[in-house]
Each structure stands twice: as C-alpha cells, then as structure tokens.
NUGU-591711 format. One record per residue (C-alpha): residue number from 1; residue in three letters; x, y, z. Coordinates in steps of 0.001 Angstrom, whole numbers, plus 500000, padded with zeros to 6 digits. Layout:
<pos->NUM; code->ALA; east->X; north->Y; up->Z>
...
This chain:
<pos->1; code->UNK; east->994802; north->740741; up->658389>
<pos->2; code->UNK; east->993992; north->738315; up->661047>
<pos->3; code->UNK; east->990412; north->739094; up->660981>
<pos->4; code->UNK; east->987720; north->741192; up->659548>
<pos->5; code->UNK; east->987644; north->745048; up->660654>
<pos->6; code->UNK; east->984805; north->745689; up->663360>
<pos->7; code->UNK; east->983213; north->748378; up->665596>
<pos->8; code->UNK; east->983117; north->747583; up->669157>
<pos->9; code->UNK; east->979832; north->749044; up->669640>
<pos->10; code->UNK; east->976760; north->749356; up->667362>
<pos->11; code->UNK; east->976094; north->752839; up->665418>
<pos->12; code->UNK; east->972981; north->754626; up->665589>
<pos->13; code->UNK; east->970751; north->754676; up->662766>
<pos->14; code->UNK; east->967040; north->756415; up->662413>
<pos->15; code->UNK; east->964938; north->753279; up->662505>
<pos->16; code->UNK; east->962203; north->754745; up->660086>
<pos->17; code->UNK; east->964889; north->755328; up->657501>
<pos->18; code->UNK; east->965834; north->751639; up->658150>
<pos->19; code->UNK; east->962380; north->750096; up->658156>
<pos->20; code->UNK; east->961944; north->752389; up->654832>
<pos->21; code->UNK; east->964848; north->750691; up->652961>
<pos->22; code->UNK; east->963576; north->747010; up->654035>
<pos->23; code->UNK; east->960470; north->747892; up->652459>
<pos->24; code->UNK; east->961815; north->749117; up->649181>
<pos->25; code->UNK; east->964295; north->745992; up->648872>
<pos->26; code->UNK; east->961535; north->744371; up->646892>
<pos->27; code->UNK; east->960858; north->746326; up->644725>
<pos->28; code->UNK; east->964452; north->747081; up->643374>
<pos->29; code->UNK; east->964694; north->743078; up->643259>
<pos->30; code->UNK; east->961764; north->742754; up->640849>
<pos->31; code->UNK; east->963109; north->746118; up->639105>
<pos->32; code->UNK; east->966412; north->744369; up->638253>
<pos->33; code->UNK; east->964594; north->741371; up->636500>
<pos->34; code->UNK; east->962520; north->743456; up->634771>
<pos->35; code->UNK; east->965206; north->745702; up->633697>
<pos->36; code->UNK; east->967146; north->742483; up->632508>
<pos->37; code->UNK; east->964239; north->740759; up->630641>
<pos->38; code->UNK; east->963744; north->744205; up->628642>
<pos->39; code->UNK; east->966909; north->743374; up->625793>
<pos->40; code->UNK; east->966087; north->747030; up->624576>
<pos->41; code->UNK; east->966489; north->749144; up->626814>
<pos->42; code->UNK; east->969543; north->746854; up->628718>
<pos->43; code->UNK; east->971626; north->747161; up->625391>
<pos->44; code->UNK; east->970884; north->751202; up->624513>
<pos->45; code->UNK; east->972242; north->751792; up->627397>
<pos->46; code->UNK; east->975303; north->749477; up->627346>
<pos->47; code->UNK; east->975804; north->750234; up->624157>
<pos->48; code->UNK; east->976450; north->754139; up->625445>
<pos->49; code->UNK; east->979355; north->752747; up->626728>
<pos->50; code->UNK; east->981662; north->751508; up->623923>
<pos->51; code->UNK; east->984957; north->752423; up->625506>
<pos->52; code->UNK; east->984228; north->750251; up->628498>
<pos->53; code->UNK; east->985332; north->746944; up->627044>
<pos->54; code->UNK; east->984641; north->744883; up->630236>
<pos->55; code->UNK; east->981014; north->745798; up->630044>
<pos->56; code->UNK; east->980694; north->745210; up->626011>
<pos->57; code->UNK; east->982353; north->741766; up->626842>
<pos->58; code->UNK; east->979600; north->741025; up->628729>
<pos->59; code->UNK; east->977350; north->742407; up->626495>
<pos->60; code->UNK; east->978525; north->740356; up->624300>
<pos->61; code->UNK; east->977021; north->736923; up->626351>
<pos->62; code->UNK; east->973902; north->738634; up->627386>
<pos->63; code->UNK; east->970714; north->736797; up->625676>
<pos->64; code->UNK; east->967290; north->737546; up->627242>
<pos->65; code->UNK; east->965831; north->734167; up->625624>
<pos->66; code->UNK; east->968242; north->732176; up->627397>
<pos->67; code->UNK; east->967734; north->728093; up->627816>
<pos->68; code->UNK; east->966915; north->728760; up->631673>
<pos->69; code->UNK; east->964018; north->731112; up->632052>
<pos->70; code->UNK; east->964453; north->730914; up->635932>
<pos->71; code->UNK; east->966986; north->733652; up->637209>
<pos->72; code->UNK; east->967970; north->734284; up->640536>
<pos->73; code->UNK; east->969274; north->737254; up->642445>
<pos->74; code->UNK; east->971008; north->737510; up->645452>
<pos->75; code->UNK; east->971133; north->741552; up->645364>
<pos->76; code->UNK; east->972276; north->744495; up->648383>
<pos->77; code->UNK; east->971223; north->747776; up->647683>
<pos->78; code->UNK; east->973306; north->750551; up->649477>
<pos->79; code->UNK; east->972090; north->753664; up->651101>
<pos->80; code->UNK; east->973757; north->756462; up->652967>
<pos->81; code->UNK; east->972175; north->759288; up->655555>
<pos->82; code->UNK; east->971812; north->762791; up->653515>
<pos->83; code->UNK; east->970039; north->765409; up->655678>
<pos->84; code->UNK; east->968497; north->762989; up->657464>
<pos->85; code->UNK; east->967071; north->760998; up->654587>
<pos->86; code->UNK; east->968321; north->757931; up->653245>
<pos->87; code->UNK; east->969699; north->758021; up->649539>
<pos->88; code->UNK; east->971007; north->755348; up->647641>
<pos->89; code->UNK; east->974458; north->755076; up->646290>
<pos->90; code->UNK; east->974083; north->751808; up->644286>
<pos->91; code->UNK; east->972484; north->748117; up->644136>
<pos->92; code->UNK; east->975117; north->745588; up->643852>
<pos->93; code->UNK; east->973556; north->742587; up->641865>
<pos->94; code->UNK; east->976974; north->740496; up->641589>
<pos->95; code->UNK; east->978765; north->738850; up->644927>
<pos->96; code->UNK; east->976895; north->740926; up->647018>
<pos->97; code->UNK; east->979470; north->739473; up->649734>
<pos->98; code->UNK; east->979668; north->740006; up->653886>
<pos->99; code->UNK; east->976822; north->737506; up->654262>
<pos->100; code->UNK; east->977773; north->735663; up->657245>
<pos->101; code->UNK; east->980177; north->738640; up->658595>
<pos->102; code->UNK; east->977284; north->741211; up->659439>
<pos->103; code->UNK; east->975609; north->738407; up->660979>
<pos->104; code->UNK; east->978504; north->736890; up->663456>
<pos->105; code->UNK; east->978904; north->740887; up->664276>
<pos->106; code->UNK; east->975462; north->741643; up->664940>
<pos->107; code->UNK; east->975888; north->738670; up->667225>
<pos->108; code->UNK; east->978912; north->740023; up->668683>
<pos->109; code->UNK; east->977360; north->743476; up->669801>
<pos->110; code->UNK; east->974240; north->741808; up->670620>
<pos->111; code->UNK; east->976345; north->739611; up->673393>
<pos->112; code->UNK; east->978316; north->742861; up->674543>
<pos->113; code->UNK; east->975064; north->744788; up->675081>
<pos->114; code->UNK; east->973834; north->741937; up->677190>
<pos->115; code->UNK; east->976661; north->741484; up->679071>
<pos->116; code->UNK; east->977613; north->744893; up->679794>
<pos->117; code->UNK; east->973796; north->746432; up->680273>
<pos->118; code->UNK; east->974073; north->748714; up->676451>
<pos->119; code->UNK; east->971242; north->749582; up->674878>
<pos->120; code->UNK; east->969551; north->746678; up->673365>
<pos->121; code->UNK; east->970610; north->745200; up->669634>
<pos->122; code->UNK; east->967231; north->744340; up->667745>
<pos->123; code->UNK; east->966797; north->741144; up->666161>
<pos->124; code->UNK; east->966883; north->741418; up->662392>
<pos->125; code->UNK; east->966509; north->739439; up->659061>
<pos->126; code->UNK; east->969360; north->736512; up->659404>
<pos->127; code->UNK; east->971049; north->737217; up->655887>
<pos->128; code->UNK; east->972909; north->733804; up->656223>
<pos->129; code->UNK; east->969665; north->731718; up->656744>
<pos->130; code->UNK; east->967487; north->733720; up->654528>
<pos->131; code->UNK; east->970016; north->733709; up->651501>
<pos->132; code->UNK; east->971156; north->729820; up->652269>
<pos->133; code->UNK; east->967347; north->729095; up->652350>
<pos->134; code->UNK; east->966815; north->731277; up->649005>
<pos->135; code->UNK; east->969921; north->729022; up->647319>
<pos->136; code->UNK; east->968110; north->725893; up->648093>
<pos->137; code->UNK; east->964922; north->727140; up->646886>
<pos->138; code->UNK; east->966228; north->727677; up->643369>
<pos->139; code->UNK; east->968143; north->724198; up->644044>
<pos->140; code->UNK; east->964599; north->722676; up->644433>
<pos->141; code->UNK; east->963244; north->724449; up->641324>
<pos->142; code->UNK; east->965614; north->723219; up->639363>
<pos->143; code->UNK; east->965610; north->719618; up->640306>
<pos->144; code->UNK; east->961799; north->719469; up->639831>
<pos->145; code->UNK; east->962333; north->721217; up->636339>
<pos->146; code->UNK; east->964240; north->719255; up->635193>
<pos->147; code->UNK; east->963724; north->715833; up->636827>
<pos->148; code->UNK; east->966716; north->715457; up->638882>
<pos->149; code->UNK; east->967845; north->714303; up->642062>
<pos->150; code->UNK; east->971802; north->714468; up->642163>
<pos->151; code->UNK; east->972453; north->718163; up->641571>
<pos->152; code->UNK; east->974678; north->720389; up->643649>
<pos->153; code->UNK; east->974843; north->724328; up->643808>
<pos->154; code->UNK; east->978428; north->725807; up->642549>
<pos->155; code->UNK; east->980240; north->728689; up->643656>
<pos->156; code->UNK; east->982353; north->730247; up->641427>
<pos->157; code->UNK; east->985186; north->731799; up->643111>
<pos->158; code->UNK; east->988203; north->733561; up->643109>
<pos->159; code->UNK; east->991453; north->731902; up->642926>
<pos->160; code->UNK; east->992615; north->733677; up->645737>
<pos->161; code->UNK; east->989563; north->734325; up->647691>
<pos->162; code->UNK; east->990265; north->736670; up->650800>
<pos->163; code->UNK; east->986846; north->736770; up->652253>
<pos->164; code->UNK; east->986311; north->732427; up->651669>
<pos->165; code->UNK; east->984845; north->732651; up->655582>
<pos->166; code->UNK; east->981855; north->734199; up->654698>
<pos->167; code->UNK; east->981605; north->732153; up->651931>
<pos->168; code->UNK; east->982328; north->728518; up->653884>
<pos->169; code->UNK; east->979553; north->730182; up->656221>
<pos->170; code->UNK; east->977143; north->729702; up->653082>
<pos->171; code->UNK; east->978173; north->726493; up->652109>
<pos->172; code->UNK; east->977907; north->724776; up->655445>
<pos->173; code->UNK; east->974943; north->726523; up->656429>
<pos->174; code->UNK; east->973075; north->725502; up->653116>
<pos->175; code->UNK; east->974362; north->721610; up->654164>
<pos->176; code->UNK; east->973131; north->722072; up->657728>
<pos->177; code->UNK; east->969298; north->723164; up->656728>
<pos->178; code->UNK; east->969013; north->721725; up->653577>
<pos->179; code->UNK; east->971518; north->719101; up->653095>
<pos->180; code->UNK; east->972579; north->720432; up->649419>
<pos->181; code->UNK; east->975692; north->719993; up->648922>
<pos->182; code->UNK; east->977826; north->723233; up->647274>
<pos->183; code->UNK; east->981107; north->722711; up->645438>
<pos->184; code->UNK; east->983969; north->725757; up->644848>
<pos->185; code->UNK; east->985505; north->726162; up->641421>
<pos->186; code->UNK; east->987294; north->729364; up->639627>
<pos->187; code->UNK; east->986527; north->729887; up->636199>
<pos->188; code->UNK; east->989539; north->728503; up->635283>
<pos->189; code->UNK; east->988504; north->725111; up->636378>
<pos->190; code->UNK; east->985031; north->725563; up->635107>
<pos->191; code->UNK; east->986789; north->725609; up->631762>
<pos->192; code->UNK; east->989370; north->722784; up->632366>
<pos->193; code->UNK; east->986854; north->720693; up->634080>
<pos->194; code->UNK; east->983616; north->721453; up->632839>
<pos->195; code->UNK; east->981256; north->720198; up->630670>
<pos->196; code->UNK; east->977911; north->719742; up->629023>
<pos->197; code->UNK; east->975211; north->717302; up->628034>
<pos->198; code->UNK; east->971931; north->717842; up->626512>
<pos->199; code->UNK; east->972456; north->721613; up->627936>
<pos->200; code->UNK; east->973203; north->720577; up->631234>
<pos->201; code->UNK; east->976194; north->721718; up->633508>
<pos->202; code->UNK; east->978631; north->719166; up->635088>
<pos->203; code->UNK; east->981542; north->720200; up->636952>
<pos->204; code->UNK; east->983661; north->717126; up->637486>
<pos->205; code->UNK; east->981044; north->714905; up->636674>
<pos->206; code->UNK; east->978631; north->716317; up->639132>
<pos->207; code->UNK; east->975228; north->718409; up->637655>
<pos->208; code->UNK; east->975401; north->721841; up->638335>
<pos->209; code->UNK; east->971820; north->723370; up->639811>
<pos->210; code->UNK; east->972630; north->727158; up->640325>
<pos->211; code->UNK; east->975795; north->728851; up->639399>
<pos->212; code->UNK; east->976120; north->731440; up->642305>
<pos->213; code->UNK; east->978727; north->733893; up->641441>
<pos->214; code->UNK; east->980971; north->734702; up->644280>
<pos->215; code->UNK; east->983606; north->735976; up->641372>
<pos->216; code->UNK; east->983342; north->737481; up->637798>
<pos->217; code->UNK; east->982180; north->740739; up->638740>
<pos->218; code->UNK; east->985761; north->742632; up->637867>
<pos->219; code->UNK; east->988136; north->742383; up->634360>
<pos->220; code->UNK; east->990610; north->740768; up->636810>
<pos->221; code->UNK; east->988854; north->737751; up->637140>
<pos->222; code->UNK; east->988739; north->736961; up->633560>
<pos->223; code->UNK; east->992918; north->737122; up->632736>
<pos->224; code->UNK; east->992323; north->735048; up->629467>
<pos->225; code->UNK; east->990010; north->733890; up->626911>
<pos->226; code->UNK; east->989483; north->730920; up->629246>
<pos->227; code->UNK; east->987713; north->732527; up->631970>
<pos->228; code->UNK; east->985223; north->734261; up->629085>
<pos->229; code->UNK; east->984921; north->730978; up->627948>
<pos->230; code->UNK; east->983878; north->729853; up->630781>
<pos->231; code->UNK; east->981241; north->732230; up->631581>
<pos->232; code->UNK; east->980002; north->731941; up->628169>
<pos->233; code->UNK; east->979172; north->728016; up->628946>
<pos->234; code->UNK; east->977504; north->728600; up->631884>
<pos->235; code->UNK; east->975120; north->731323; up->630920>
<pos->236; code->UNK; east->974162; north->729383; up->627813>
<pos->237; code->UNK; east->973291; north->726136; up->630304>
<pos->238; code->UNK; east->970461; north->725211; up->631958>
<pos->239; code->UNK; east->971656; north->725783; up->635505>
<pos->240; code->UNK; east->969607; north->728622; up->637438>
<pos->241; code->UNK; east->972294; north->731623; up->637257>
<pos->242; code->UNK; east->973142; north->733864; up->640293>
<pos->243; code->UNK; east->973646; north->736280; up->638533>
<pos->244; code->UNK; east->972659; north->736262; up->634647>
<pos->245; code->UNK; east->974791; north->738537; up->632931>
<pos->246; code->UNK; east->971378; north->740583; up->632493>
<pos->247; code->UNK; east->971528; north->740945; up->636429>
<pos->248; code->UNK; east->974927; north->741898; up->636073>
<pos->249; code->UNK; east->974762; north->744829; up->633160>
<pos->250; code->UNK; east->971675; north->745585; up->635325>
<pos->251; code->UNK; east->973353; north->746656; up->638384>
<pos->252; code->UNK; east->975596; north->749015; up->636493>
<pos->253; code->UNK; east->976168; north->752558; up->637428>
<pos->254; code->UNK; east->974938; north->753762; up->634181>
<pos->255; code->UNK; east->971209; north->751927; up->634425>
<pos->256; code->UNK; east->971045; north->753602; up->637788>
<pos->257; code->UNK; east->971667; north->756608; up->636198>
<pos->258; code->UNK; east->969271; north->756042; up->633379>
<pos->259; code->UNK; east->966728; north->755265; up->636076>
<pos->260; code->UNK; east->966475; north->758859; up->637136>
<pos->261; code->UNK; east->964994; north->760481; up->634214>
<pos->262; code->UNK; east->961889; north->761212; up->634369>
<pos->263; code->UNK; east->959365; north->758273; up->632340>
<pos->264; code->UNK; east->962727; north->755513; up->632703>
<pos->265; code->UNK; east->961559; north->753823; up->636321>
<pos->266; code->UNK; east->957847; north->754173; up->635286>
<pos->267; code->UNK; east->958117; north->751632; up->631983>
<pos->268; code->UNK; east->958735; north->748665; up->634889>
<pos->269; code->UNK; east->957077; north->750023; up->638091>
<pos->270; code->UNK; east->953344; north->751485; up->639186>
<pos->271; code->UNK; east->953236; north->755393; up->639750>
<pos->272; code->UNK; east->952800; north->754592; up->643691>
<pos->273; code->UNK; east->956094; north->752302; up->643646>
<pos->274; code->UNK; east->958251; north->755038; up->641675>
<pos->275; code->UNK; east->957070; north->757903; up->643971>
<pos->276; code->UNK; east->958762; north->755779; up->646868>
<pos->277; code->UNK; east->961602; north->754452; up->645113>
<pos->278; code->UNK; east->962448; north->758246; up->643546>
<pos->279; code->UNK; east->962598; north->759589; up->647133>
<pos->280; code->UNK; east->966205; north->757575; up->648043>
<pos->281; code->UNK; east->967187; north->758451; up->644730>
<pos->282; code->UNK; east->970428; north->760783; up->644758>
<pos->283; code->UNK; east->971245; north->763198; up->642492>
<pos->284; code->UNK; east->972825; north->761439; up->639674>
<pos->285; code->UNK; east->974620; north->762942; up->635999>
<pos->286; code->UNK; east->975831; north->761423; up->632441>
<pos->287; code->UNK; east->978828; north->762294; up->631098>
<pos->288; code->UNK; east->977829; north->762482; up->627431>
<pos->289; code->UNK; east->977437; north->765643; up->625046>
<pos->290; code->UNK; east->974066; north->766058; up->626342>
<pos->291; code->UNK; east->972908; north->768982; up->628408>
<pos->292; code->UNK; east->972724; north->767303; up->631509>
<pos->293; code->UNK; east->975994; north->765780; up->630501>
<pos->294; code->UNK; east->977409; north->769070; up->630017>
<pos->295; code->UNK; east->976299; north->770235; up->633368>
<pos->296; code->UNK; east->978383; north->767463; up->634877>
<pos->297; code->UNK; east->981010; north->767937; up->633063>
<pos->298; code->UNK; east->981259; north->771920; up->634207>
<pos->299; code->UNK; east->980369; north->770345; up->637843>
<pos->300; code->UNK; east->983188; north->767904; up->638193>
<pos->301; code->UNK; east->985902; north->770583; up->637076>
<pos->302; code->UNK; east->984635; north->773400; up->639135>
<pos->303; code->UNK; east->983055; north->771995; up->642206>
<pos->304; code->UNK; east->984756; north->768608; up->642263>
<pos->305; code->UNK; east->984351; north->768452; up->646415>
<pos->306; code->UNK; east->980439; north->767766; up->645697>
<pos->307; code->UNK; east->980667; north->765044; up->643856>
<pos->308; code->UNK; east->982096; north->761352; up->642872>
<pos->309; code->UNK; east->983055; north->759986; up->639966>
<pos->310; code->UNK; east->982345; north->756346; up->639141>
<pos->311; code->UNK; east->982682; north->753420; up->636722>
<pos->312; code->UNK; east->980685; north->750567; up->636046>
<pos->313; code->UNK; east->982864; north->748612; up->638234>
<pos->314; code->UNK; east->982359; north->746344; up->641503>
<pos->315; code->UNK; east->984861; north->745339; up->644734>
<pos->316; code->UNK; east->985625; north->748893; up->645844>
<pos->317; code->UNK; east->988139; north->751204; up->645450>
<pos->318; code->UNK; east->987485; north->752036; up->641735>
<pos->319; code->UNK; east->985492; north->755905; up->642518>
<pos->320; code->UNK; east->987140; north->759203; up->642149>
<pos->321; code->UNK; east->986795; north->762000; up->644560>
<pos->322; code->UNK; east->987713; north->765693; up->645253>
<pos->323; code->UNK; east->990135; north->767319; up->643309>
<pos->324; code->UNK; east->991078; north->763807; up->641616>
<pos->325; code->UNK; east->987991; north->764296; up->639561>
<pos->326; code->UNK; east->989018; north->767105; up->637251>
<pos->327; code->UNK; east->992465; north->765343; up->636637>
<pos->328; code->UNK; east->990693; north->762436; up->635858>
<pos->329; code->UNK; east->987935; north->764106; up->633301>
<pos->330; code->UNK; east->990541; north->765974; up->631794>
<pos->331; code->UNK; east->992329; north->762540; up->630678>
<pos->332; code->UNK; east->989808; north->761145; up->629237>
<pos->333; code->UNK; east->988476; north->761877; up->625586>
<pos->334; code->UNK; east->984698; north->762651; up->625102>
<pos->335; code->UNK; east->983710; north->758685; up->624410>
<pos->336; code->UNK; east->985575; north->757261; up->627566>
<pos->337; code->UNK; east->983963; north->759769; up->629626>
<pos->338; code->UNK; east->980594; north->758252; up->628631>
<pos->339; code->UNK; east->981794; north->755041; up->630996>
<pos->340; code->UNK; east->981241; north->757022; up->634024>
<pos->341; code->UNK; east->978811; north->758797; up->636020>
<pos->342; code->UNK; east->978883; north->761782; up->638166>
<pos->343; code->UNK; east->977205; north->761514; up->641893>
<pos->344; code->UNK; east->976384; north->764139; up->644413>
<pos->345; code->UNK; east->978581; north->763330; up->647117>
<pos->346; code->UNK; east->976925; north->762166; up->650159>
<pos->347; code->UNK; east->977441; north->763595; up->653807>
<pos->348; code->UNK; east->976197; north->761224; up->656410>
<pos->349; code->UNK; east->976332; north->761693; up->659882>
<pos->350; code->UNK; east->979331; north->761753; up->662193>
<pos->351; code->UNK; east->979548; north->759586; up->665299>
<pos->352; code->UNK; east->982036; north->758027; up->667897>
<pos->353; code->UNK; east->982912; north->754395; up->667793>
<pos->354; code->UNK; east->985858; north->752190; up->668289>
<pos->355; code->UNK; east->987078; north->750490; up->665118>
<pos->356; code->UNK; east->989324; north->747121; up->665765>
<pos->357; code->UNK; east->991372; north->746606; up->662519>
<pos->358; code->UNK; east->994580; north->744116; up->663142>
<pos->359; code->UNK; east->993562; north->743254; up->666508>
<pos->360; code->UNK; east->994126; north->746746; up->667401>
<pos->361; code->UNK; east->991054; north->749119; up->668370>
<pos->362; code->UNK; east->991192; north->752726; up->667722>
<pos->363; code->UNK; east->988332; north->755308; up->669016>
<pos->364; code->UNK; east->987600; north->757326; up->666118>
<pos->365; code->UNK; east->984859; north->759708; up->664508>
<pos->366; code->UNK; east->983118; north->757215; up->661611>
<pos->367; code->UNK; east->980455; north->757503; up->659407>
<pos->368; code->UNK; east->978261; north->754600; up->658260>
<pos->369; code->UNK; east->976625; north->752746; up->654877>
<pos->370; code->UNK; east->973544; north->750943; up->655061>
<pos->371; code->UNK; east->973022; north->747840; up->653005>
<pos->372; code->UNK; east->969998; north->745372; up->652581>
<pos->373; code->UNK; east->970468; north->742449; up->651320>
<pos->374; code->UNK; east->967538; north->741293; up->649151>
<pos->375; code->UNK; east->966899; north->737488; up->647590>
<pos->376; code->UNK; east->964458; north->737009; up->644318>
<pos->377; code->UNK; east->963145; north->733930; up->642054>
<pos->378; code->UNK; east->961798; north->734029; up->639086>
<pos->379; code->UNK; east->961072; north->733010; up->635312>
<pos->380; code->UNK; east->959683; north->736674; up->633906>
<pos->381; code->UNK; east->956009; north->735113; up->634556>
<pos->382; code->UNK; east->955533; north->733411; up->638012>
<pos->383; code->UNK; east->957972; north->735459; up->640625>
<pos->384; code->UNK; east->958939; north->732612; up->643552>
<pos->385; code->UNK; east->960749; north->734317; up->645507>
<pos->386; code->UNK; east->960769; north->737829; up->646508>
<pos->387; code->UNK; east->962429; north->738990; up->649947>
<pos->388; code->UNK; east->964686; north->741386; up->651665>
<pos->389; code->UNK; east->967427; north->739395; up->653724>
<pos->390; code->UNK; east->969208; north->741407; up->656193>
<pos->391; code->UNK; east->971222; north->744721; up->656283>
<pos->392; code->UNK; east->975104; north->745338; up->656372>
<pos->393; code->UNK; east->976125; north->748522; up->657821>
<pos->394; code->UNK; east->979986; north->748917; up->656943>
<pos->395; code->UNK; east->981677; north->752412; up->658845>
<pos->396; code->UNK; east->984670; north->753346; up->658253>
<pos->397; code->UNK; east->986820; north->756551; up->659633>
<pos->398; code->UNK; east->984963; north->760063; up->658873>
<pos->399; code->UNK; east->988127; north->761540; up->657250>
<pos->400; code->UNK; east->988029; north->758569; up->654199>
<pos->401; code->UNK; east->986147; north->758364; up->651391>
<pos->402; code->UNK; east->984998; north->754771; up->650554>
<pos->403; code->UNK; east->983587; north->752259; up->653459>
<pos->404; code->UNK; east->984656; north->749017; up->651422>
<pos->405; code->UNK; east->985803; north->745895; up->653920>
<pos->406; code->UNK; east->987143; north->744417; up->651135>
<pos->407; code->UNK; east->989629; north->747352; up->650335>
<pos->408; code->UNK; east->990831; north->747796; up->653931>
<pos->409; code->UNK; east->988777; north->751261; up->654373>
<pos->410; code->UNK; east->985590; north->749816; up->656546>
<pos->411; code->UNK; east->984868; north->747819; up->659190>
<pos->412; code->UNK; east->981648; north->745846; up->659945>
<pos->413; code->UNK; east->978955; north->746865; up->662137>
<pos->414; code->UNK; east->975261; north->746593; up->663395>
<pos->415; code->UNK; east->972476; north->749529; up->663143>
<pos->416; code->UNK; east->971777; north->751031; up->666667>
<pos->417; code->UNK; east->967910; north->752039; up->665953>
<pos->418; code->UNK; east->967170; north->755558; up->667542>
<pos->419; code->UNK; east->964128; north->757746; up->666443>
C-alpha cells in the first residue's frame, strides 16, 4: 500500500473509560517486571505449554539473574468497549509498533477539525516524544553504569520491515532531542557482525546501549539457528534490553490468563491496585484437563460465536473465531490445546466513519481498539521510569474480526472523547 490505512474523522470514545486506562498503564508496566523477575511462577506457566516450541525456545534464554539488572519496557496494553466498560484483550510487551503513526494521525484530524469547525481533538500524551525520551533515558543509565561515552541504541529489525516509517520516526526523533545516535540491524547481522568484550555488545565496532526490539516477537523471525544465536548473545550482554525475554514470556496470552485466578495478581500488586486492574479484566479460560479447562473446551464447540481462540503469538492475524474454533479444537490433541486460551468475545460499539485504505476512502460502520502505550525503567529495586505514553485507537470495518494495521484489517485513528 501507498500509505497507512486511516479514518477521516476521529471516533468517539467515553473519556472516563479513557482517562481509566491511562491510569492503569502503570501499574500493568510494573506488573510485567515483577512478573518477569519472579523465575517461578514465569516458568510453571511456560512450562504448561510444551507443545508451543517457539515459547520453550525462549524459555530456553530466559535467566532472571541476568548480567544487566536494568530492564526496560516499551509496553501497549489493549482494551475494547464491552457494555460500556472497557476490558482488556491483551498487553503487548514486544514491538509494541504504530508509535509515530497514531501521532501524525492525531495530527491529521486535529488539523481537519480546525479547519473545517469539527468538534475539537484533545491534546494527548505524544507517544513519539515520550517513548524517544524513555530510549534515551535508559541510554543515559547505561553510559553512567558503565562508564561510557560512545554508545548507541540498536534496533533490531526485520529484514523486510513494512512499517520502517514509524520506526525512522523513532530514530530521528531520538537524534533531534537527544542527539543519540540509533543504528538498524536484523538478527542475522547481529550474528555476522556482532560481538563481545568483557560482556559488552558491539555491533560493527560500535557499543551497543539498549537493544530495542522492533523484531523477534514471531518464529518467522528466527529462520535458523543464527537468529537464536543471536538473541542468545544479546540477552546474556550487558546492554539494557527492550524487551528481556522475561518481558517477552510475560506478555503471553497464557500469563494473562493465569492472572485471572483468584490469589495470581495479588502475589505482585496491593488489594486496592488488583480491585482496579480486575475490573478491565475479560473473561478469560485454559484449555487444560482442568475444570475450568473443561468448561472451555464444551464452550468453544458449542457456543463458538462467544468466544476467540488465541495463541501465544504477536503481529496479528494468528486468533480463531466463530465456527473456526471447533474445527480448530478438534485438531488438536489434549497437550497442544494447552498453547491456547479461550476469550469471551468482545462487542464494542458500532459507529460511522470513513476509512481511506489505498488512497481510496470508503464510509463504513467500524468498531474501534484502544491502546496505551506505556514506558518503564528499572533494576527490580529502584524503578526509574514509570509512565503511560500515548494511546492508539486502530478501527477497522464492523463486519471483521481483528483491527490489526499490520495485517491489512485496521486503519489508524484518534479517540473523539464524549461523556
């Protein structure tokens, strides 16, 4: 495509239920760390998932005493409307991506609304600044740590990298604030051109002071033992990780899951911040031989248009809906089902907009997902960062399932706030 999808006007969106998921983005930052500095508990419940190999591979690297104590995230949880209320369908913790996108279209709509005398677009977190700002931050750490003064910040990338705007957006923006230089490599060149000294990371000679993954979050990025090898390096090295692998494993499906029993959120969070975080939480199953797993099991064959099936998987475009779901249980034995979770399926309000996809617009009835972008520091003891950065709201065509930009089905958009 020529460009990224888009709305042509902004979608309304309850402003309390947006103000309410800005105020929880914290917490589910410092949740993730915690959840990844907790080895057991992370590996239980990866370990539940031995038929998943992409998620034992990784597994397989995680190490909670790592060299580098510092981790960063650079996390977006998502939320859809349910009855009004806003319910979360999943935090992304790897290449949360659309950075600079949802900000160049909430610049868009906030020019058309001038110029044409719409309702006005409110000013919001700048995700590019804020998560630019957050990149130098653990930059600076880093430097100071360890005594250095000619570091730059990689991005490891894919080797063909669709959405490399948003990502140049990042790079020149953390130049033009900060004057930190960022350098692109796959994991493929990390391998060929990589190396370490007294546990440091150079990449063609140059020290490496965050790794910020932009790639790595699918089995396609990792096509031989080279890319594994790759990974392996840098999450043994001192460079500040964005993401650790313990990020990563964090963000899966199946922890989100997990989190939902009753006592699971409480071993990390007070009783005042699980009583808020509980009510986005949507209605979430196993697929094991447990009872609740059984329950699922009897609710994906028989009421299939309720619910969705996921993987541990990121990118879009890897959930199963409707009357795909019993198919799908039914071809997988008892330990592969154990991969995947079952969701209530979300019904979020309808609208009108006008969706321009291949420079052509379309008028259309859309619904809309809500994601915040949230930015966190820290080394398990002293937390240095902590913020949310900005919301995405991706909308997409009421009559399709999944509202990913990346898999053609969304476009991007800006929250109208109405009460």
């Amino acid at each position: 495509p020529s460009h990224a999808p888009f709305t042509m006007y902004p979608t309304p969106f309850p402003q309390q239920e947006y103000q309410k998921a800005v105020r929880l983005q914290p917490l589910f930052n410092h949740l993730i760390d915690k959840i990844a500095r907790d080895p057991v508990f992370l590996t239980r419940i990866c370990k539940q998932m031995e038929s998943d190999a992409f998620i034992q591979k990784l597994l397989s690297l995680y190490s909670p005493k790592a060299l580098q104590t510092v981790r960063m995230g650079v996390h977006r949880a998502d939320y859809m409307l349910s009855g009004g209320q806003l319910k979360q369908v999943e935090v992304n913790t790897i290449s949360a991506g659309l950075v600079a996108l949802s900000v160049r279209t909430r610049r868009l709509h906030q020019f058309l609304s001038t110029r044409f005398g719409h309702p006005k677009i409110p000013e919001l977190t700048n995700s590019l600044e804020t998560i630019a700002d957050a990149l130098a931050k653990a930059h600076h750490i880093y430097c100071q740590q360890q005594q250095r003064l000619d570091c730059a910040v990689l991005m490891v990338v894919q080797p063909v990298e669709f959405n490399i705007y948003d990502q140049r957006w990042i790079e020149h923006t953390l130049f033009e604030r900060h004057q930190i230089t960022l350098v692109r490599a796959t994991l493929s060149d990390i391998q060929a051109k990589g190396s370490v000294e007294n546990n440091a990371f150079y990449l063609d000679g140059t020290e490496i002071s965050v790794c910020y993954f932009r790639a790595g979050y699918s089995p396609k990025d990792y096509p031989t033992e080279n890319e594994w090898q790759a990974r392996k390096t840098l999450e043994g090295a001192l460079c500040i990780k964005c993401p650790s692998v313990g990020y990563q494993l964090a963000g899966c499906k199946k922890v989100q899951q997990v989190l939902c029993l009753p006592g699971m959120l409480e071993r990390y969070m007070t009783a005042d911040e699980c009583q808020e975080m509980r009510h986005v939480f949507a209605e979430l199953f196993p697929l094991d031989g447990s009872a609740d797993g059984l329950k699922a099991l009897d609710l994906g064959l028989n009421q299939p248009q309720n619910y969705v099936l996921k993987p541990q998987r990121e990118g879009g475009g890897n959930n199963i809906y409707g009357q795909d779901i019993p198919k799908a249980l039914e071809s997988m034995t008892p330990d592969e089902q154990k991969a995947w979770i079952l969701m209530e399926l979300l019904r979020p309000p309808v609208h009108e907009n006008t969706i321009v996809a291949k420079s052509v617009a379309r008028k259309t009835l859309v619904t809309s997902e809500l994601g915040i972008y949230g930015v966190f520091i820290g080394d398990g003891q002293v937390v240095y960062l902590n913020e949310e950065a900005g919301p995405l709201l991706r909308t997409k065509e009421a009559k399709t399932m999944e509202a990913g930009i990346a898999v053609g089905t969304g476009a991007l958009d800006t929250p109208l706030f109405v009460n």
